[in-house]
PLY file of the C-alpha trace (Angstrom):
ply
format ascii 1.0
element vertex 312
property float x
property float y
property float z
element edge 311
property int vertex1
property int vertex2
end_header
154.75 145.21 169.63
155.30 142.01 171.69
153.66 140.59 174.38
156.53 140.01 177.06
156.35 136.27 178.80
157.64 136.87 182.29
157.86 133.74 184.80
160.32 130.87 185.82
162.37 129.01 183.24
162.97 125.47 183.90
164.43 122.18 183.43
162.45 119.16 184.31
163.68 115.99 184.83
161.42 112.98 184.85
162.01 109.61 186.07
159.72 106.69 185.88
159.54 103.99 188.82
157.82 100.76 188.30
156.72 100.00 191.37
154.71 101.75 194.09
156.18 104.05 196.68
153.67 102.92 199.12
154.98 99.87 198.80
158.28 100.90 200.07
157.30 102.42 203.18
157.18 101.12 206.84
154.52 102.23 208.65
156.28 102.06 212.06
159.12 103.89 210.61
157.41 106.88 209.10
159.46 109.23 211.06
163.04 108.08 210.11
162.52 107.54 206.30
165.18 107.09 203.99
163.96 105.79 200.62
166.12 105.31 197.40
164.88 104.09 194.09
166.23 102.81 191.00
164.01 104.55 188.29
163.24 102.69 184.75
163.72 106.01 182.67
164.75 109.65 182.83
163.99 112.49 180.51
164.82 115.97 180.41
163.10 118.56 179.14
162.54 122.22 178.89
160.61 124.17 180.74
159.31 126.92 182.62
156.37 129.31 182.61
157.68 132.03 181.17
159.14 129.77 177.67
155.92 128.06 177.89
153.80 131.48 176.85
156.31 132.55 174.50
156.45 129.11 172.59
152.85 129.44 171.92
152.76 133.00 170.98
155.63 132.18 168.68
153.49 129.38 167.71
150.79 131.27 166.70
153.05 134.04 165.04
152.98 136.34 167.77
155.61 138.72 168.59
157.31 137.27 171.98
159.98 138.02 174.28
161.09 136.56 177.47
162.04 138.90 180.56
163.43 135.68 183.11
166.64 134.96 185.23
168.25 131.42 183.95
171.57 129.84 184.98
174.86 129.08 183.20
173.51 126.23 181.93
170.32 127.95 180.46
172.39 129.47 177.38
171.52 127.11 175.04
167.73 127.27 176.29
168.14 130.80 175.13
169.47 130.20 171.82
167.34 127.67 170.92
164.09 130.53 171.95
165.79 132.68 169.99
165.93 130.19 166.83
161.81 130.24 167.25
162.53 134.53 167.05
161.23 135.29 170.91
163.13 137.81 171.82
165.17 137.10 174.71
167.15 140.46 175.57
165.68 140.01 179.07
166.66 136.64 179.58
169.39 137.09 182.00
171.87 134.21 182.08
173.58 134.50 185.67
176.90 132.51 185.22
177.18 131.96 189.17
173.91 130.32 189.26
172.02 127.16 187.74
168.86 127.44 186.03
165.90 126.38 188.30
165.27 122.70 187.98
162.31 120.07 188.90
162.84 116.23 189.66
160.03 114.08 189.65
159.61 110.52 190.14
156.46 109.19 189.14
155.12 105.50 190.41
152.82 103.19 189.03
149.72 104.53 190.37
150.96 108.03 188.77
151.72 108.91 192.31
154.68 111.76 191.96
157.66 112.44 194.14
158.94 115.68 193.14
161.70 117.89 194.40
162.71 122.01 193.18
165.43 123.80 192.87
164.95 127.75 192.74
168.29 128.67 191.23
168.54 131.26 189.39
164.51 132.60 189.54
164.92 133.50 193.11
166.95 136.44 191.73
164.00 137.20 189.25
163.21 140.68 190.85
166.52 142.10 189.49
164.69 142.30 186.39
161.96 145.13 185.57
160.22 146.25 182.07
163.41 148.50 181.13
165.19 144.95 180.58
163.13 144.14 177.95
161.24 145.44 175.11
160.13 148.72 174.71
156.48 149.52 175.11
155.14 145.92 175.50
151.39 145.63 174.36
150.84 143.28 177.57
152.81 141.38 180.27
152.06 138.02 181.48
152.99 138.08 184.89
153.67 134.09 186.15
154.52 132.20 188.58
158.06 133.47 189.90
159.99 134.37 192.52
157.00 137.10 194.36
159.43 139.88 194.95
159.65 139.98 191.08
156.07 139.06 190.29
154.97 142.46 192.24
157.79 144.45 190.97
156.16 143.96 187.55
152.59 144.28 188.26
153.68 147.85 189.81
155.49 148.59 186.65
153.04 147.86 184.81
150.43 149.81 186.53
152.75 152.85 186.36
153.38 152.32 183.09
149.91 151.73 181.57
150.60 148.38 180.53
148.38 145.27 180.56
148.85 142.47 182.48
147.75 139.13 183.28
148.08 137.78 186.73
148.77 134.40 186.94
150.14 133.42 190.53
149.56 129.55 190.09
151.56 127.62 192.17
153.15 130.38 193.91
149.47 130.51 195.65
150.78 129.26 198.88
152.90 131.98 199.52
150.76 134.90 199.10
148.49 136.72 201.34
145.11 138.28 200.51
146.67 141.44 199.91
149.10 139.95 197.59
146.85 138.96 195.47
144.37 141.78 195.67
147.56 143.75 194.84
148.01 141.43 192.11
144.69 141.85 190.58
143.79 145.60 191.12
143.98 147.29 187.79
144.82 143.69 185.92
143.61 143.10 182.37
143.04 139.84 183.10
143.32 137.28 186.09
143.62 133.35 185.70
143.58 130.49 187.06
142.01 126.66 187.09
139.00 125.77 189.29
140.72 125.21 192.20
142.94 128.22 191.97
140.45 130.52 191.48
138.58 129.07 194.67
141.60 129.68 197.14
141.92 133.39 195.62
138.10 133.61 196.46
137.98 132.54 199.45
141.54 134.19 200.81
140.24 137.24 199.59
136.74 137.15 200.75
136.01 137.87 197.44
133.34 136.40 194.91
133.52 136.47 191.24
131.39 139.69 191.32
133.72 141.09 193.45
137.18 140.13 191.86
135.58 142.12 188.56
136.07 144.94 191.03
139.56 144.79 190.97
139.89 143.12 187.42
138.74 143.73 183.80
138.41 139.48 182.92
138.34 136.55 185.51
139.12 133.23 183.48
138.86 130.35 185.05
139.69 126.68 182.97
138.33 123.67 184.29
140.48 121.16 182.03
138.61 119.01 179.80
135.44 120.45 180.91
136.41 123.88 178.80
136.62 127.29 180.21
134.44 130.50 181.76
135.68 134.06 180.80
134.12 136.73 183.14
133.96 140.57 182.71
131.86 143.25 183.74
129.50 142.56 180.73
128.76 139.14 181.55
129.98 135.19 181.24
131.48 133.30 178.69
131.55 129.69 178.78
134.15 128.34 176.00
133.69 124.84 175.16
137.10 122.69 175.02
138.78 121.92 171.99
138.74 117.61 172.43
142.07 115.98 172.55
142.78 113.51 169.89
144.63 111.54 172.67
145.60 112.77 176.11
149.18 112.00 177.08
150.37 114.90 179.51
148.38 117.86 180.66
150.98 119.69 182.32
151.87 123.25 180.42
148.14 123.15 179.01
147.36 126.01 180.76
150.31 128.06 180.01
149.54 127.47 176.45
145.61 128.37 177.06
146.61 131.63 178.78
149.13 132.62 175.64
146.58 131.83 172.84
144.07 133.47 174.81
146.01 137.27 174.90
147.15 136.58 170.85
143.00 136.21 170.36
142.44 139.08 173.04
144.98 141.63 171.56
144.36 141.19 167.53
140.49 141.67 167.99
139.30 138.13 167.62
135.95 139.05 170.23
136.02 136.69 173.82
134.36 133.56 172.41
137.37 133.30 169.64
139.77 134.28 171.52
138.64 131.58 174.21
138.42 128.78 171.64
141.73 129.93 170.37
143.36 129.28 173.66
141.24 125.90 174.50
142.83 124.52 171.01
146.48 126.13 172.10
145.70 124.22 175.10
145.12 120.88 173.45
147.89 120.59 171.82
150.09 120.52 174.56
147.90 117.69 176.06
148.85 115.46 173.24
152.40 115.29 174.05
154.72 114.51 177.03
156.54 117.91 177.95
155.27 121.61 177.91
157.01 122.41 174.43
157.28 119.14 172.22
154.16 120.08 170.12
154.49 121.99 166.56
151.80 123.17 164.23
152.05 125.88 161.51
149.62 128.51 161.53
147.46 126.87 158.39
147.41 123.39 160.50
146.00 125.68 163.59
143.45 126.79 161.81
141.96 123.48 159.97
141.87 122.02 163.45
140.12 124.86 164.41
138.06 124.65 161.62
137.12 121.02 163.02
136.42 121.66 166.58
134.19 124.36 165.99
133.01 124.81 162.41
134.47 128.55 161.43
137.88 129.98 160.60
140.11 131.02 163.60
141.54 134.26 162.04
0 1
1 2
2 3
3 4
4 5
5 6
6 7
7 8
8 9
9 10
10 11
11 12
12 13
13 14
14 15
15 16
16 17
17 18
18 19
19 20
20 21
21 22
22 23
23 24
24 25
25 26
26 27
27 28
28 29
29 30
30 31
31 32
32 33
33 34
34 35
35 36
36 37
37 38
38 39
39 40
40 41
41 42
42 43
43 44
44 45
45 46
46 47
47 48
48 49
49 50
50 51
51 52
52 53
53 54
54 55
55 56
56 57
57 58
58 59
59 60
60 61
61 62
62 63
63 64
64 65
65 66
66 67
67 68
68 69
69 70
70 71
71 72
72 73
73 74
74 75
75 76
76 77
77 78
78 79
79 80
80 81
81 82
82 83
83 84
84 85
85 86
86 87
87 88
88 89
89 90
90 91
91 92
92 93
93 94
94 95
95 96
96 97
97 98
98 99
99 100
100 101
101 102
102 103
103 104
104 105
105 106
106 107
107 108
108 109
109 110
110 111
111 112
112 113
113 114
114 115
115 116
116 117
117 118
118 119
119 120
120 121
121 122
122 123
123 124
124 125
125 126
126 127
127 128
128 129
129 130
130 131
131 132
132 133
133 134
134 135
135 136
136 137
137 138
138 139
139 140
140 141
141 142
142 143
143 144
144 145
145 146
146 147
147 148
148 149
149 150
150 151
151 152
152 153
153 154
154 155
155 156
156 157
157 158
158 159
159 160
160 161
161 162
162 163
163 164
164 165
165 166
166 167
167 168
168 169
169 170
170 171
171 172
172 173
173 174
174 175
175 176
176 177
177 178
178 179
179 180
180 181
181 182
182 183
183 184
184 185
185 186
186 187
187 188
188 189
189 190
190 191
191 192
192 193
193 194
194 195
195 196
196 197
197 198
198 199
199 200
200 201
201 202
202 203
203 204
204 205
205 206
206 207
207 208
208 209
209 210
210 211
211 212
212 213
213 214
214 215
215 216
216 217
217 218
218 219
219 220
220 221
221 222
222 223
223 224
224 225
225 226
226 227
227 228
228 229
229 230
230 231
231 232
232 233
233 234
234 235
235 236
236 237
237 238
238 239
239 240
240 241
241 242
242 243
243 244
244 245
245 246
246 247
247 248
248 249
249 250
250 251
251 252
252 253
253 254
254 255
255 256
256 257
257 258
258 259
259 260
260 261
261 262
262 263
263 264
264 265
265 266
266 267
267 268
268 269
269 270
270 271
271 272
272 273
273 274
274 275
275 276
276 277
277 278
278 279
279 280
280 281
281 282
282 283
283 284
284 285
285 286
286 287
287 288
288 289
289 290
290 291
291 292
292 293
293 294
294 295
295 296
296 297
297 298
298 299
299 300
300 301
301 302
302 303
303 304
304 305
305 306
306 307
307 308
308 309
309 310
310 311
């Protein structure tokens, strides 16, 4: 069975100013801006929440599929996931639409100017479990259009299938009984530090009491590691350390995907946890969300020499 990796799909684009845009500001004339720049470089890369936790899975040899809207221009995104065999039968390719794309312009003092385009994700909630594989061992539900995050986590509830709840940066938009709704009956909800803290407190609830709703809390705290919460108590996961840290963003898609391949083959919380932190770390030591490679054997001597056992 596969785990099914729900959630945007992206492009990014990435440009690179040298200079500051503070610099190119007048105070007095704050309220009539209009500010072009001549970037140094421009990448473009894949992207996306939902290819992010199947990459990883795949990674890891994990049964994978994608359930996701994309535009006309996401079909060779889809080949190419389906070259790493994730199964993409619900990756919907609307021909009418473009995929949803982010442009960001970084300055020197890693300042960031950056500008999205919804596309095709804001028709997500077409999409529902029949779309994709049958009888899914979980669901990670991502940040997406909210319409279609909440049609899955009721599917899922109907249907007796685990989820994860991972509303990330689609925080903003949801009330405290979004994300109560969200979380009641979850396997699992996560977020970073700060994520976690503006679920508490929009909630009213504390850790104690989001274990009332949820079987796990996980919260990741970057370098610092990771804290897995259930009903039986804490687990603090130390982080696997970065040989050199480049580019942190998509380490926590990648944390959240090793962590339900550890969960769901029986690896106990503290493997499972250090399974994810090392997922995680790999990702760091690249620029883009899915640039790194390693083959099951090099996962596991890395393993092997963060924390002194075998992974698997």
């Amino acid at each position: 069975m596969a785990v099914v990796a729900t959630g945007s799909v992206a492009y990014d684009y990435i440009f690179t100013f040298k200079g500051r845009f503070g610099d190119q500001i007048v105070p007095d004339k704050a309220h009539v801006i209009n500010l072009s720049f001549l970037v140094d470089s421009m990448e473009k890369r894949r992207g996306g929440v939902a290819p992010n936790y199947a990459y990883t899975l795949a990674l890891l040899g994990h049964p994978a599929a994608v359930l996701a809207t994309a535009g006309a221009d996401g079909a060779d995104y889809k080949a190419w996931l389906e070259s790493l065999g994730v199964d993409c039968r619900g990756l919907r390719i609307l021909e009418d639409e473009l995929t949803a794309t982010g442009f960001t312009t970084t300055d020197l003092n890693h300042n960031q100017i950056t500008g999205y385009y919804g596309g095709a994700m804001l028709r997500a909630n077409m999409l529902g479990l029949a779309d994709t594989v049958p009888a899914p061992e979980a669901v990670i539900v991502g940040p997406n259009a909210p319409d279609a995050m909440f049609r899955l986590v009721r599917e899922c509830r109907e249907s007796g299938v685990r989820w994860v709840f991972d509303p990330a940066h689609q925080l903003p938009h949801m009330s405290a009984a979004d994300l109560e709704e969200g979380s009641r009956g979850a396997w699992i909800v996560i977020g970073n530090d700060y994520e976690l803290e503006l679920i508490r407190r929009r909630t009213g609830r504390d850790a104690e009491g989001l274990l009332q709703l949820a079987e796990m809390i996980v919260i990741t705290f970057g370098r610092e590691g990771s804290r897995i919460s259930t009903r039986d108590g804490d687990f603090t996961i130390p982080p696997a350390l970065a040989r050199v840290e480049v580019d942190p963003v998509g380490a926590g898609d990648a944390y959240r995907a090793g962590l339900v391949h550890g969960l769901l083959n029986g690896f106990g919380i503290d493997r499972a946890g250090r399974i994810a932190s090392l997922a995680a770390t790999y990702v760091v030591e690249q620029t883009g969300t899915i640039e790194h490679q390693y083959t099951r054997e090099e996962f596991a001597d890395r393993y092997q020499e963060a924390y002194g056992e075998d992974p698997w």
